[in-house]
C-alpha positions in Angstrom: 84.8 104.5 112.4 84.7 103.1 109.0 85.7 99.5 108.4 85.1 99.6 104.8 88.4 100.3 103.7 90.2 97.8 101.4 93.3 97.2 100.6 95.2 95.1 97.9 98.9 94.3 97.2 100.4 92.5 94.6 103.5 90.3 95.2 105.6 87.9 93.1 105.2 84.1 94.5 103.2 82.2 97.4 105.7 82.7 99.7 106.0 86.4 99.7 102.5 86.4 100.0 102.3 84.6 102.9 105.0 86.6 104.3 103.3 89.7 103.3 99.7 88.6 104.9 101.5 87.5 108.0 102.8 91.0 108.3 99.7 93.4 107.6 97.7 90.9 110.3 100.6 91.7 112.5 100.8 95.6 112.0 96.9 96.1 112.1 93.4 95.1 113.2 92.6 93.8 109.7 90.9 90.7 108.1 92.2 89.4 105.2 89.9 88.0 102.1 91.1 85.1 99.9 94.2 85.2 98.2 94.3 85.4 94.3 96.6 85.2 91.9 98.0 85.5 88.3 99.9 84.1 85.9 100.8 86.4 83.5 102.2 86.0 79.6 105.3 87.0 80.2 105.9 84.9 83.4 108.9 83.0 82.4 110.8 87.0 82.8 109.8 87.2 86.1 111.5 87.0 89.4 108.9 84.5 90.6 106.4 83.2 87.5 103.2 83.6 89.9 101.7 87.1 90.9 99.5 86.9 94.1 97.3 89.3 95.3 96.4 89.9 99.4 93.5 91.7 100.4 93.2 93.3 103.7 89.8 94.4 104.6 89.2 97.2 107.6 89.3 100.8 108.9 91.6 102.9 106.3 94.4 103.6 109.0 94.6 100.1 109.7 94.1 98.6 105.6 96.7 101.6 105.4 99.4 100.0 108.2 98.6 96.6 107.1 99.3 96.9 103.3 102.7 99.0 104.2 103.9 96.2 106.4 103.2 94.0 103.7 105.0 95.7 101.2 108.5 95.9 103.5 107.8 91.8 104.0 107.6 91.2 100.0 110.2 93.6 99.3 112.7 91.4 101.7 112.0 88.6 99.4 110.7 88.5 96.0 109.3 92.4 95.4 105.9 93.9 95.0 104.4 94.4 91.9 101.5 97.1 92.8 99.9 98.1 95.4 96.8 100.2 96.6 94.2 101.2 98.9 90.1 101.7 98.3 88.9 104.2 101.7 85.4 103.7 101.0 84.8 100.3 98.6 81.3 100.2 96.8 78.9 97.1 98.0 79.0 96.0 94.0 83.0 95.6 94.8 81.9 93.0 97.3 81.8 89.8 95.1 85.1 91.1 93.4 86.8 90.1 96.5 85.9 86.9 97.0 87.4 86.3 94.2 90.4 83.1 94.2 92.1 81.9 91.7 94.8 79.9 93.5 91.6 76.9 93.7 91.4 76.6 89.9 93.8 74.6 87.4 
């Protein structure tokens, strides 16, 4: 089986995030890599001025579940800006992922 599936959502704020996270991990046997996020230019329009991205790592049925299950949490509260899944992620991807911008000023 591969585990090499990865899987990345978008939501608006922290909270949905969290909420999101909370309910891929529940849905499926996924990990989840470090949270990012963005503040975009026109931020101040938004429904929440902070995009965050969550990224579930792990087979694709399972990044699949996790990232729909996160998009029905976000939806409840704040909405989803995009969303989608990588079935077979390159090795130079790797770094990429690691990626987190929520330590940085």
């Amino acid at each position: 089986m591969n585990q090499n599936a990865v899987g990345f959502i978008e939501v608006y704020g922290l909270v949905a995030a969290f909420a999101a996270c909370d309910a891929g991990c529940k849905a499926a046997n996924v990990t989840v890599e470090p949270f990012d996020r963005n503040k975009p230019a026109n931020a101040d329009k938004l429904p929440v001025p902070l995009i965050v991205c969550v990224k579930f790592r792990g087979g694709v049925d399972d990044v699949k579940a996790a990232v729909e299950a996160a998009e029905e949490a976000a939806n409840a509260l704040t909405g989803v800006v995009s969303k989608h899944v990588i079935a077979n992620v390159e090795s130079g991807v790797d770094p990429m992922l690691h990626l987190n911008g929520l330590d940085k000023n």
